[in-house]
N, C-alpha and C positions, 0 to 999 in steps of 0.2 A: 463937249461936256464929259467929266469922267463920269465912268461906272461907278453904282450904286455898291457900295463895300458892305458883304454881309457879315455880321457881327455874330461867329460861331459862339463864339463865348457867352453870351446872353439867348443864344435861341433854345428853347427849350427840346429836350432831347429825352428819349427813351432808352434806357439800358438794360440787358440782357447778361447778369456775370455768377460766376459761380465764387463762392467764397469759403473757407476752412480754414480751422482752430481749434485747437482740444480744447477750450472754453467757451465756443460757439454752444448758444441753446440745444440741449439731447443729442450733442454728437457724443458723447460717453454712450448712452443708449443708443443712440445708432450704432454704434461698434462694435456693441455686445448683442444686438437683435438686428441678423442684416435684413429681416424680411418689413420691417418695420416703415412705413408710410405716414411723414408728418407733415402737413400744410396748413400754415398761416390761415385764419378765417378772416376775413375783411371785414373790419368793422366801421360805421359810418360815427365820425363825434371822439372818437377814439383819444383820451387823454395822453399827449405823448411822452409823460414824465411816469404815466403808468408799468410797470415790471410784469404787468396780469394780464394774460391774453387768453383767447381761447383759441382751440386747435383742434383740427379734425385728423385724426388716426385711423388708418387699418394696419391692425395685427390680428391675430387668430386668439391669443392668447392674451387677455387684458388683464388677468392676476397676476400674469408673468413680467408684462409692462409695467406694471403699478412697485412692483417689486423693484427693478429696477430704477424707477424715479426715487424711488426710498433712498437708491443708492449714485446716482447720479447730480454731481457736485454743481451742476448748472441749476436743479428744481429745487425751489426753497420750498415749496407746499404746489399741491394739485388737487382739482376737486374734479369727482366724473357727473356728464351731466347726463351722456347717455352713454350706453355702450348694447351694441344687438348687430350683431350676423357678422364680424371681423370689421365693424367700424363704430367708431366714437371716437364723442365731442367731446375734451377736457378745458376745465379752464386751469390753468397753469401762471403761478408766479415764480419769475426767475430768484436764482440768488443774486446775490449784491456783486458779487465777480465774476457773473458771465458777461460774456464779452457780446454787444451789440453793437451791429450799423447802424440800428434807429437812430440813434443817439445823431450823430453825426450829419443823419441825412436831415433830420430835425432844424439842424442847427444853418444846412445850407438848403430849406425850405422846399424840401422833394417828399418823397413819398413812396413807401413800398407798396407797391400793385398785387406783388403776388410773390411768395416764399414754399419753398418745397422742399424738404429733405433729398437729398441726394449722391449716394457713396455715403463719404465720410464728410460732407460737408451739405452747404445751402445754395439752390439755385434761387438765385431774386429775380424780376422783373422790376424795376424803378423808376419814376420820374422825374427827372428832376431840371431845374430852370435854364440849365446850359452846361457846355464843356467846364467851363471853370468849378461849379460846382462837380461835376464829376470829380477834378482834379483833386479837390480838400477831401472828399471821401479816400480816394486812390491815397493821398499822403499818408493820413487819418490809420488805413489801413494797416498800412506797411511799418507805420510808427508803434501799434500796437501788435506785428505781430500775424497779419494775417496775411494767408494765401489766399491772392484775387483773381480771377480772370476775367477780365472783358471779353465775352462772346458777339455779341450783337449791340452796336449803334446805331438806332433813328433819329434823323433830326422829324421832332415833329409837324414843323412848318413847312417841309418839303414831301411833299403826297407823291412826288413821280421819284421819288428818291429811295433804293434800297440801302440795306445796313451797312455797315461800316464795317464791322465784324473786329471791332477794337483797334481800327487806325485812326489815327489822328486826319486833322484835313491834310497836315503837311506830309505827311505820308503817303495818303490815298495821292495826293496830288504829282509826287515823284513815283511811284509804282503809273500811274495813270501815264504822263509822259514816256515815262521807258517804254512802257506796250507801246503806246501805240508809234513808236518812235521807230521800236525795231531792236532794241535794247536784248530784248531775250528772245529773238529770232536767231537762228542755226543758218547759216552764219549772221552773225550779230550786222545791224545793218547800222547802228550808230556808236560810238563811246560813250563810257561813263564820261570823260570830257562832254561829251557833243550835247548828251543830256541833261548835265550840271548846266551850263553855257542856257539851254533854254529856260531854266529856273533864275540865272541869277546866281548860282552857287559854288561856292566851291567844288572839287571832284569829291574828298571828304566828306564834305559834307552829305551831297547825293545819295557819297555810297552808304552812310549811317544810315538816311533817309529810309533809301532799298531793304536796307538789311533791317533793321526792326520793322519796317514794313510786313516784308515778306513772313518774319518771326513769328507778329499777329495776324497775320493770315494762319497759318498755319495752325499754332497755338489755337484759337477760336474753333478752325473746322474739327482738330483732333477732339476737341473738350465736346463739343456737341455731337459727336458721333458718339462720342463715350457714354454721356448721359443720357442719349437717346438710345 
């Protein structure tokens, strides 16, 4: 009897990515107040065609903030609902030409968990219904302009399973074979041939494989040492 073929593409999956755009929500204000701390508040019922969020800030300075929303081309209006000791809650309406993910992630039936200011751009947490869905955000992205980074992938139906940390399966699964093959042993105990041959693949192919592989490994460890 064959094996049971698991369908990445439809298993629902957690992501971890950072994103940037000088019309991303308060990156104008982020740029001009580096001490500034903004996170997404999570709301339950949340209308997703809505532009009005609220959002929990610390800064020392909230006349100073308010000043620059005035001048910041992402906020069409902001109302304070509180502000005491270097934190407040604003409810905040975008303008019509900032650039969001919502939108997108909306439309491939996911959902933002959790949003943070960070550098000059937005750390998300996300969930959304599988890789393919990832995929039309990732196009989505790029289409419009934005810097993405995939840091961390969950699948969430696999508990014994750690992150991915932005490989693909067919990735993880050619770095996977080289280890344990012997591929990047000193001296090398197989070829890029020998390795390709256990996949089915071309040598090319492999080596693409490896190399963006390796790329997102990297890529992912640097971004998260940076942000942490």
């Amino acid at each position: 009897m064959a094996g049971r073929q698991t369908n990445y593409a439809t298993m629902p999956i957690s992501v971890k990515a950072y994103i940037e755009h000088e019309r991303l929500a308060f990156v104008p204000t982020m740029r001009q107040l580096d001490d500034v701390k903004i996170k997404v508040i999570t709301q339950v019922n949340t209308d997703p065609s809505s532009e009005i969020f609220p959002f929990l800030i610390e800064y020392d300075d909230f006349q100073d903030l308010e000043a620059m929303f005035e001048r910041d081309p992402t906020v069409n209006n902001f109302e304070p609902v509180s502000t005491a000791d270097g934190t407040g809650i604003y409810y905040i309406e975008y303008d019509e030409d900032t650039k969001l993910i919502s939108r997108v992630m909306t439309e491939v039936n996911g959902f933002m968990t959790q949003a943070e200011s960070k550098d000059r751009g937005w750390l998300v947490q996300l969930q959304l219904p599988g890789r393919q869905a990832l995929n039309t955000i990732w196009e989505h992205a790029k289409d419009e302009g934005f810097s993405i980074d995939i840091i961390e992938i969950y699948d969430n139906q696999q508990s014994d399973t750690g992150p991915s940390y932005g490989l693909t399966e067919e990735q993880e699964q050619a770095l996977r074979v080289a280890y344990e093959n012997g591929y990047f042993s000193e001296p090398r105990e197989m070829s890029l041939g020998g390795i390709a041959d256990e996949l089915d693949l071309s040598s090319t192919a492999m080596s693409g494989r490896i190399r963006r592989g390796i790329t997102n490994l990297i890529s992912a460890a640097l971004i998260e040492d940076e942000l942490e």
